[in-house]
KEKE-3310 file (N, C-alpha, C; in steps of 0.2 Angstrom, whole numbers, plus 5000, padded with zeros to 4 digits):
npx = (5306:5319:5319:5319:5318:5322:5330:5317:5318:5310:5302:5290:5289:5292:5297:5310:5316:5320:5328:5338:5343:5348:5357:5368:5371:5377:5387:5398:5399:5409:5413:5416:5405:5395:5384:5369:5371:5362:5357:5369:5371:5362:5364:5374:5371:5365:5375:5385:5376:5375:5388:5392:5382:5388:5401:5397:5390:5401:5413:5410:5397:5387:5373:5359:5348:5359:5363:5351:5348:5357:5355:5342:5343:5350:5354:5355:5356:5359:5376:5377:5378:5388:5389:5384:5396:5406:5403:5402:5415:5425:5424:5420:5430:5440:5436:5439:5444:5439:5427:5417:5413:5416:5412:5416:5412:5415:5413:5407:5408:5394:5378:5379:5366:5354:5360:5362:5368:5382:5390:5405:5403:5414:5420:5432:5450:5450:5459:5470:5482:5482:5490:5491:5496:5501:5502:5503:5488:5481:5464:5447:5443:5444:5447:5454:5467:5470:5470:5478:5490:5492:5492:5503:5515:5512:5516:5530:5536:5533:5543:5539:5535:5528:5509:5502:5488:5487:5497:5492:5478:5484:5490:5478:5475:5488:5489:5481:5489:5500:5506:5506:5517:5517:5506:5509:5519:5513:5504:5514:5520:5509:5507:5521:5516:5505:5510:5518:5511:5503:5513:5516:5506:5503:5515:5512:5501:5499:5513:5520:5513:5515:5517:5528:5538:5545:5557:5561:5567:5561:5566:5569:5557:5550:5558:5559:5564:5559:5547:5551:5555:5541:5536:5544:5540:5526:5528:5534:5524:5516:5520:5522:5514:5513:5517:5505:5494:5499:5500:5485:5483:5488:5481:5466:5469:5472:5460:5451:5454:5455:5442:5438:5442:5438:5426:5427:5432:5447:5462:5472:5486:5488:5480:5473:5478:5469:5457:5457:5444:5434:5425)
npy = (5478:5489:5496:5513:5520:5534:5550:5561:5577:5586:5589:5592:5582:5589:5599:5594:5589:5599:5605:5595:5594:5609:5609:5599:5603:5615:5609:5601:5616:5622:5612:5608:5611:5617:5611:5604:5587:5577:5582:5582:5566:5562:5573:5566:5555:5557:5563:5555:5544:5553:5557:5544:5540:5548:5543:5532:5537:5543:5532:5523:5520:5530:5535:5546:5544:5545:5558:5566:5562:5566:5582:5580:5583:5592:5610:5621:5635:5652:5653:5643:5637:5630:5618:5606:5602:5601:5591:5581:5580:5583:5578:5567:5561:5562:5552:5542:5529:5524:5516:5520:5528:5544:5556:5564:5563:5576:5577:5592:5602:5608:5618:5635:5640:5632:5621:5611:5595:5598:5596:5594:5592:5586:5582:5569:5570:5580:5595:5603:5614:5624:5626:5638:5647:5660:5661:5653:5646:5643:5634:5632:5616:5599:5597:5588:5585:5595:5597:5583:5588:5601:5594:5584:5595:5599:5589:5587:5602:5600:5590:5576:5559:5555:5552:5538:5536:5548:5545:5534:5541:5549:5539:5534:5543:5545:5531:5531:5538:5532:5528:5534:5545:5557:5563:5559:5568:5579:5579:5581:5592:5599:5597:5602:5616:5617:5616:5625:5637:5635:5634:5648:5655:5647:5654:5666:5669:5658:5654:5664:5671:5660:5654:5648:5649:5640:5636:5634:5627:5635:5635:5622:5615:5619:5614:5601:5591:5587:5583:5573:5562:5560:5556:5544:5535:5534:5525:5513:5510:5506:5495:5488:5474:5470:5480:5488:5481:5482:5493:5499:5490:5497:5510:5506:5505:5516:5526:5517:5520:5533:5536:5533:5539:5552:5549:5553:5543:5537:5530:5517:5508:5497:5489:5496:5497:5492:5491:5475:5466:5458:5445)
npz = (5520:5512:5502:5495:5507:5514:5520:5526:5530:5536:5524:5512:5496:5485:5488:5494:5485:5477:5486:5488:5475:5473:5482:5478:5468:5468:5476:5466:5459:5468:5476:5490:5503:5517:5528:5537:5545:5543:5528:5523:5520:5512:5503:5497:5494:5480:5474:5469:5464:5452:5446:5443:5433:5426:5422:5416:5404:5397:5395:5384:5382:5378:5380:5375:5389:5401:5398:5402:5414:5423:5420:5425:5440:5441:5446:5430:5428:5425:5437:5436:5422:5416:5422:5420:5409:5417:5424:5416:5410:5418:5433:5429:5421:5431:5443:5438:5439:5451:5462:5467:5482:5479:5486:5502:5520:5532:5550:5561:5573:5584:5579:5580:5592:5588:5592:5581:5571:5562:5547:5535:5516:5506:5489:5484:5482:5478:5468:5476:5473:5457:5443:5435:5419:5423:5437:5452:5459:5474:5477:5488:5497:5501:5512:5523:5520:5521:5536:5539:5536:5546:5558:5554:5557:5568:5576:5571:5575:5591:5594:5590:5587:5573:5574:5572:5568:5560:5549:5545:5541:5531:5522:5514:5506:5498:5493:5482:5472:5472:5458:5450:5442:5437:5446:5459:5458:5459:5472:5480:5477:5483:5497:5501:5499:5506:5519:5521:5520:5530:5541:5540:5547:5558:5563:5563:5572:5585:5587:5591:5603:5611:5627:5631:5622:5613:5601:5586:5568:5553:5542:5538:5542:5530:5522:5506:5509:5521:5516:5509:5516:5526:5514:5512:5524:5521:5508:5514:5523:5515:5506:5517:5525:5538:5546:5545:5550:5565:5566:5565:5577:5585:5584:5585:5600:5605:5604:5612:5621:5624:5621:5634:5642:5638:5644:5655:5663:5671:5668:5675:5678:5684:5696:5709:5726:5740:5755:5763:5760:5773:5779)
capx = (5310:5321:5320:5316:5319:5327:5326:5312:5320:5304:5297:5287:5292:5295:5303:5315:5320:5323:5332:5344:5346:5352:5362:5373:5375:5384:5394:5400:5402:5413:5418:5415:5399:5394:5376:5367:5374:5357:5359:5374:5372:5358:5366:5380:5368:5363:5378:5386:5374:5376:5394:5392:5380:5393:5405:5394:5390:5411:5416:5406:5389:5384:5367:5357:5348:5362:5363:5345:5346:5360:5350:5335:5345:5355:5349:5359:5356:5363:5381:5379:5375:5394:5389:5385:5401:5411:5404:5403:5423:5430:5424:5420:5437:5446:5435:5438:5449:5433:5421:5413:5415:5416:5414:5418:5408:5419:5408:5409:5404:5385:5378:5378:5359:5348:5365:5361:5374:5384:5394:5407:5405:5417:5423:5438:5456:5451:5467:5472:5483:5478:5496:5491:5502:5505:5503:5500:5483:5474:5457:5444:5442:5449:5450:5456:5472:5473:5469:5484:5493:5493:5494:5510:5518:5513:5522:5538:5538:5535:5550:5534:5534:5520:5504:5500:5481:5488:5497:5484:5473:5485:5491:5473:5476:5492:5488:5480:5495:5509:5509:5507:5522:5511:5501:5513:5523:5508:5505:5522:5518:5503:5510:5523:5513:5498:5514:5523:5507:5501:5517:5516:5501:5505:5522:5510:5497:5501:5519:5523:5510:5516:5522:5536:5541:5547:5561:5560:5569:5556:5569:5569:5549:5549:5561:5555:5567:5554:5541:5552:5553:5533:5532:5547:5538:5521:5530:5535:5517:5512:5526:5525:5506:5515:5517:5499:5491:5501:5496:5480:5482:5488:5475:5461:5468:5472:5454:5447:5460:5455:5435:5437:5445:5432:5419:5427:5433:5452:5465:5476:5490:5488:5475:5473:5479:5464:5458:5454:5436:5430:5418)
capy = (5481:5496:5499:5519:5522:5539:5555:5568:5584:5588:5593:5589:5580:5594:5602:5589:5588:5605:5606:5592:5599:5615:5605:5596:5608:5620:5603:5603:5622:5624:5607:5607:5614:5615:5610:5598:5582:5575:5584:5577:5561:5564:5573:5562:5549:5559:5566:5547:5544:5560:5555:5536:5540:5554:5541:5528:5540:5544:5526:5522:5521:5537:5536:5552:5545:5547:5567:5566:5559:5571:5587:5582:5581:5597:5618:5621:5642:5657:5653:5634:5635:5626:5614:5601:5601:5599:5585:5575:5578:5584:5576:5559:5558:5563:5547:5535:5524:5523:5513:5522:5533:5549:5561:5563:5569:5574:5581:5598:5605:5607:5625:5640:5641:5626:5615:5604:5594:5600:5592:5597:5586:5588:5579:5567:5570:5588:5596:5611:5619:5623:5629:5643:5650:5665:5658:5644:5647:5638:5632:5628:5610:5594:5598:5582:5584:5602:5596:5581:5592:5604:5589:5583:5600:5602:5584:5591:5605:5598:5586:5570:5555:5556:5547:5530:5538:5552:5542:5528:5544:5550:5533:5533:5549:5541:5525:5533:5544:5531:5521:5539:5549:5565:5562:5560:5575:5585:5577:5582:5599:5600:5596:5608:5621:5619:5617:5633:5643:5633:5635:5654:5658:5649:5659:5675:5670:5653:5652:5670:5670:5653:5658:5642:5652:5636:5635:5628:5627:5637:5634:5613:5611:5621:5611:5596:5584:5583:5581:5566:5558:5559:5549:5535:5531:5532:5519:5511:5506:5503:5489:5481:5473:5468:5488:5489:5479:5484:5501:5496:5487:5504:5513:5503:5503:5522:5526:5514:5524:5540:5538:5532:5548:5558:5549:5552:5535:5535:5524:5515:5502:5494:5486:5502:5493:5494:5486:5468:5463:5454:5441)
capz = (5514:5513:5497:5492:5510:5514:5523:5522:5530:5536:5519:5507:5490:5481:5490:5496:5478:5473:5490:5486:5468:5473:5487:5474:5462:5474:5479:5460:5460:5474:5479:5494:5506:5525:5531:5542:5545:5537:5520:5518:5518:5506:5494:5496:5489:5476:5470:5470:5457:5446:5445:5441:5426:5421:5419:5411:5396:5394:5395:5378:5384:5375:5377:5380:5395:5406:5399:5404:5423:5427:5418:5430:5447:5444:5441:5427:5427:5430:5440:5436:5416:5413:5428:5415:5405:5421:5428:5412:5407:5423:5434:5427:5423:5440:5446:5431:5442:5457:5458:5473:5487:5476:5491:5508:5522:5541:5556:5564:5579:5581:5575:5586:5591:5588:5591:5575:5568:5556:5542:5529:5511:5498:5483:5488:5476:5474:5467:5481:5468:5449:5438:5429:5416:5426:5445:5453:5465:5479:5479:5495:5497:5503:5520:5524:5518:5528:5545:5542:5536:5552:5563:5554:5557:5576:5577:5572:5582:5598:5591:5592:5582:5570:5577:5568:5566:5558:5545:5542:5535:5525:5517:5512:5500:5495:5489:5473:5468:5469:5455:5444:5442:5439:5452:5463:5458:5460:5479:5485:5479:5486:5503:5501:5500:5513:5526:5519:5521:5537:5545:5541:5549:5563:5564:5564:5577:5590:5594:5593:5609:5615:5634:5633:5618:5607:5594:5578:5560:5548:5535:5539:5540:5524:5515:5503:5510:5527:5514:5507:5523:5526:5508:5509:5525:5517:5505:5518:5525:5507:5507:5523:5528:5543:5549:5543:5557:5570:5566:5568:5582:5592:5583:5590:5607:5606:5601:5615:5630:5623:5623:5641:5647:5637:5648:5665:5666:5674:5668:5679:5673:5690:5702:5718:5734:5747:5761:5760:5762:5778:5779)
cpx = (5313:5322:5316:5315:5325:5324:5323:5313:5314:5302:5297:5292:5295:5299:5309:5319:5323:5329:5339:5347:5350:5361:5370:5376:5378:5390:5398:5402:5407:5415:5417:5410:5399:5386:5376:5370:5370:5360:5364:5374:5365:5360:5373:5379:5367:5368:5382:5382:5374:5383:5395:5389:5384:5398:5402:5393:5399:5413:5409:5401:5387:5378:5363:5354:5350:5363:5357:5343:5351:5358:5344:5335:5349:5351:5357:5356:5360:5370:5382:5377:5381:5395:5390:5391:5405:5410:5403:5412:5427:5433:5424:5426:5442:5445:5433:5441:5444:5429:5417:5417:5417:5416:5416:5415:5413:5415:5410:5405:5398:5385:5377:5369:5355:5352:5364:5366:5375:5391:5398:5405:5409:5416:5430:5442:5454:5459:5467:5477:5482:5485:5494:5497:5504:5508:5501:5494:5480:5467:5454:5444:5447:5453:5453:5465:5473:5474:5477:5490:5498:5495:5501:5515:5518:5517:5530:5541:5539:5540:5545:5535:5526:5515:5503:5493:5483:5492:5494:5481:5476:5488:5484:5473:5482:5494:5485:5484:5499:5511:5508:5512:5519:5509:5504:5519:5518:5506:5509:5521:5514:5504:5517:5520:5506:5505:5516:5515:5503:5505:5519:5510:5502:5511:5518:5505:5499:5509:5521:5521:5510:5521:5528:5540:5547:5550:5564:5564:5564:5559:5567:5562:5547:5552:5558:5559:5562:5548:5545:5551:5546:5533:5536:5541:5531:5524:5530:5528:5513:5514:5524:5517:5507:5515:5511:5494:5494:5497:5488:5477:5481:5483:5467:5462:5469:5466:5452:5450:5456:5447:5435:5438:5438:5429:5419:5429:5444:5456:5471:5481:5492:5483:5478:5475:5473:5465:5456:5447:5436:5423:5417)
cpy = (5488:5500:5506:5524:5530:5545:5560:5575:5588:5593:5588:5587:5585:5599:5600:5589:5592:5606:5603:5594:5604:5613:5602:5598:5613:5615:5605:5609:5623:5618:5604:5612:5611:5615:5605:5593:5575:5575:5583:5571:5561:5565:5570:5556:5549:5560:5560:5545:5549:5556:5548:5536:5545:5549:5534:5531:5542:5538:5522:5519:5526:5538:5542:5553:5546:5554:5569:5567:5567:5580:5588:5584:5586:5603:5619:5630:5646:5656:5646:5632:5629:5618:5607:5599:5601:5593:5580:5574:5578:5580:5567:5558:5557:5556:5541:5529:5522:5518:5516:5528:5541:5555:5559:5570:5570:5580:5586:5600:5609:5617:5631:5640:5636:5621:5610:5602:5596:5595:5597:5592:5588:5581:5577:5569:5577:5592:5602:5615:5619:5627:5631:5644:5654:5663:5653:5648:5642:5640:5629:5621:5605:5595:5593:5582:5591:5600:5589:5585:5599:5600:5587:5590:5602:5597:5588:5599:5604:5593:5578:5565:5558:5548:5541:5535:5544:5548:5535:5533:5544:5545:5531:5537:5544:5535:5528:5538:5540:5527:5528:5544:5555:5565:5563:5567:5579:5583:5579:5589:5604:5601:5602:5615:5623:5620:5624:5638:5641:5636:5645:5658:5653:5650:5663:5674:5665:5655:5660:5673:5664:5656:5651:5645:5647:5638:5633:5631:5628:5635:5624:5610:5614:5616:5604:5592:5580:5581:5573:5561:5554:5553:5543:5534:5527:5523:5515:5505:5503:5495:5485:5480:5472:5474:5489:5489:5479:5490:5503:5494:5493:5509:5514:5507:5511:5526:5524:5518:5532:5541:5538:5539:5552:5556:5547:5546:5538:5529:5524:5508:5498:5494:5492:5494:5498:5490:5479:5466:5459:5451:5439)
cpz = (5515:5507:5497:5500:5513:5517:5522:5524:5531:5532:5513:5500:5485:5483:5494:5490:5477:5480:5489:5479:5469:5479:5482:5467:5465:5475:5473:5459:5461:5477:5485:5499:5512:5525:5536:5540:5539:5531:5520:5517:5513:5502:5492:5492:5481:5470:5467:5462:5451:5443:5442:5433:5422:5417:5415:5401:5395:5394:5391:5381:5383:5378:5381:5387:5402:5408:5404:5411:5425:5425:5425:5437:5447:5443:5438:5424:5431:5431:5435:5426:5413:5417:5422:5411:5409:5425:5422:5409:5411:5427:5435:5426:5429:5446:5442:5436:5448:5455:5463:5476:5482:5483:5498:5515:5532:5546:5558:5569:5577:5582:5580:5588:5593:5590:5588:5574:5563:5552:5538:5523:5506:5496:5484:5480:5473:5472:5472:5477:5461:5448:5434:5425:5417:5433:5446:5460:5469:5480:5487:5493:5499:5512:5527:5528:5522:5533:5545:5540:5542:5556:5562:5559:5564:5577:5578:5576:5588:5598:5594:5587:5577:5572:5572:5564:5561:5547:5542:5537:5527:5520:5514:5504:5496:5492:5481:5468:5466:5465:5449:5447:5442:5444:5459:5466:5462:5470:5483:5483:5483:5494:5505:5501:5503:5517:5524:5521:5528:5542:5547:5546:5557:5567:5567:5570:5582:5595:5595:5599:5613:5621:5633:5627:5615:5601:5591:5573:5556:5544:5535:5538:5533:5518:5512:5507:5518:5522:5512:5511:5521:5519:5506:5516:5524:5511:5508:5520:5520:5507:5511:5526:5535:5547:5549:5549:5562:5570:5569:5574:5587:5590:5587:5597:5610:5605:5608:5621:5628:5624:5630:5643:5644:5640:5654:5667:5668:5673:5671:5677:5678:5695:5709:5723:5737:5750:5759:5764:5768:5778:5784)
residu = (UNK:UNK:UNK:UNK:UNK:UNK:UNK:UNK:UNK:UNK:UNK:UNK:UNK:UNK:UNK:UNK:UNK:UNK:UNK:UNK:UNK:UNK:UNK:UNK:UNK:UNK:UNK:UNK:UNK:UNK:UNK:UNK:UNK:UNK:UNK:UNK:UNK:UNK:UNK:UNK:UNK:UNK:UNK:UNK:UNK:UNK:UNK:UNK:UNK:UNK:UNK:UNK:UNK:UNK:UNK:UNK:UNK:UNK:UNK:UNK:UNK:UNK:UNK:UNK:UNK:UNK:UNK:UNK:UNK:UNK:UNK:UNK:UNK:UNK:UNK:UNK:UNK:UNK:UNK:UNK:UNK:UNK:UNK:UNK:UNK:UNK:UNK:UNK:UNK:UNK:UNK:UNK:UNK:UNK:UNK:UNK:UNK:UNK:UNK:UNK:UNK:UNK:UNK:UNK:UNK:UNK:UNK:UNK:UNK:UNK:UNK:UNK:UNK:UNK:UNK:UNK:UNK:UNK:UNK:UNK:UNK:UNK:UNK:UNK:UNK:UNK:UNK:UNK:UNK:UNK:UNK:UNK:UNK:UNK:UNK:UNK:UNK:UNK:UNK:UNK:UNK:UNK:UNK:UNK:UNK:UNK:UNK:UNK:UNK:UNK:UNK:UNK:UNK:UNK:UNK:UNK:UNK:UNK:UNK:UNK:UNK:UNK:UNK:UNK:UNK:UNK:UNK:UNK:UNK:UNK:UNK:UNK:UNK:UNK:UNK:UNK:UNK:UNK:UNK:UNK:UNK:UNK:UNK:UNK:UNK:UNK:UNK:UNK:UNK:UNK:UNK:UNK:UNK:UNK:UNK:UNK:UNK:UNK:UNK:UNK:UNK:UNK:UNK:UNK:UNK:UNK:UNK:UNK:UNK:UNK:UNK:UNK:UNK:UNK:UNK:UNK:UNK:UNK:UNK:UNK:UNK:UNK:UNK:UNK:UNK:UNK:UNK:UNK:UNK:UNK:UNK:UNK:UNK:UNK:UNK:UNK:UNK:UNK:UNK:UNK:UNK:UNK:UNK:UNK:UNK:UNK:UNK:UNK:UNK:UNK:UNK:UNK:UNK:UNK:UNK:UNK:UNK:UNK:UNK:UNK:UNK:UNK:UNK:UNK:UNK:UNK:UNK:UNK:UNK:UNK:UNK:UNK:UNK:UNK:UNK:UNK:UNK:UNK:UNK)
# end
């Protein structure tokens, strides 16, 4: 049986709990948090449920023992006293439309010292801008969406098609935006402004040190119309299931060409000429 199976984190009961506690009440916090590779997939379990009974009690099923379950599974002092009243309104709405997968956890190089693995976890569809009524500011989180973001943008520099792998992830995000016009909007902006402050920071430190001394159109990767691009063809791969499995297909086999080199393997698109064997 595997039922009630799960990691112990070399430590006792109690303090396995209050560790994941304060684990997934930071997540909530801040969004997104780094540690062991472990503890995230723990409070990844955990928070998974906080989330599901948040949306059980907001989608008329009132009843206080869901306030109850998620009161026992978080610290709700100090910093975190409002923590309750954002995972019952905020975010239980932001994942009305889910039935799962609530967070998202992507690996990081092991830790300086003891080389343990490390993990990032966030919270997927976190918004990266929030529109004040003075300014519009950027929050941490979703680093997802920064890392294809960057990737796009060295494409177009080196004048590359964009990878297949690259736009598989992000058609991943895009799928829950395009059937809502907000959402949407809000996605195209969001994307304009990682690349506008991506593209600035690697103005000030990469190419200005690049010896081949590459040049680019900052006014053209700035403008929306390359963000349009990027989302008729997202459309594009929405539409056609037939592009879908191709995609896939060179995915696979680009994945499969790429581990081999990582492990010293040589590829050859042709049988070596040697000597021929004598018997």
């Amino acid at each position: 049986m595997t039922v009630g199976l799960a990691r112990k984190l070399s430590r006792t009961k109690s303090h396995r709990d209050a560790l994941l506690r304060n684990l997934v009440s930071q997540l909530f916090q801040h969004e997104s948090i780094i540690t062991t590779y472990e503890k995230c997939k723990e409070t990844s379990r955990l928070a998974e449920r906080i989330i599901t009974a948040a949306k059980k009690y907001n989608h008329g099923n009132g009843s206080n023992r869901y306030i109850q379950n998620i009161q026992s599974n978080l610290f709700l002092s100090g910093d975190n006293k409002h923590l309750l009243a954002k995972v019952v309104n905020e975010l239980a709405d932001r994942f009305k439309d889910r039935n799962g997968g609530f967070t998202r956890i992507l690996k990081l190089e092991p830790r300086i010292g003891d080389k343990s693995k490390q993990a990032t976890i966030e919270l997927v569809d976190t918004p990266i801008i929030i529109n004040n009524s003075e300014n519009i500011t950027m929050q941490r989180g979703n680093i997802k969406f920064w890392l294809l973001m960057k990737t796009l943008l060295y494409n177009e520099i080196n004048n590359e098609s964009y990878s297949p792998l690259t736009m598989k992830n992000l058609l991943k995000i895009y799928k829950s935006k395009h059937d809502d016009l907000h959402k949407l909007k809000l996605f195209k902006e969001e994307m304009i402004c990682v690349r506008k402050l991506l593209m600035e920071q690697m103005n000030r430190s990469d190419l200005k040190n690049d010896p081949k001394n590459r040049s680019f159109d900052l006014d053209q990767i700035k403008d929306s119309k390359h963000v349009d691009s990027i989302l008729s063809q997202l459309s594009d791969m929405l539409s056609s299931p037939k592009n879908g499995t191709t995609d896939v297909q060179m995915i696979s086999k680009y994945n499969n060409i790429n581990r081999k080199r990582k492990d010293g393997y040589q590829i050859m698109s042709a049988r070596p000429e040697g000597k021929e064997q004598q018997f």
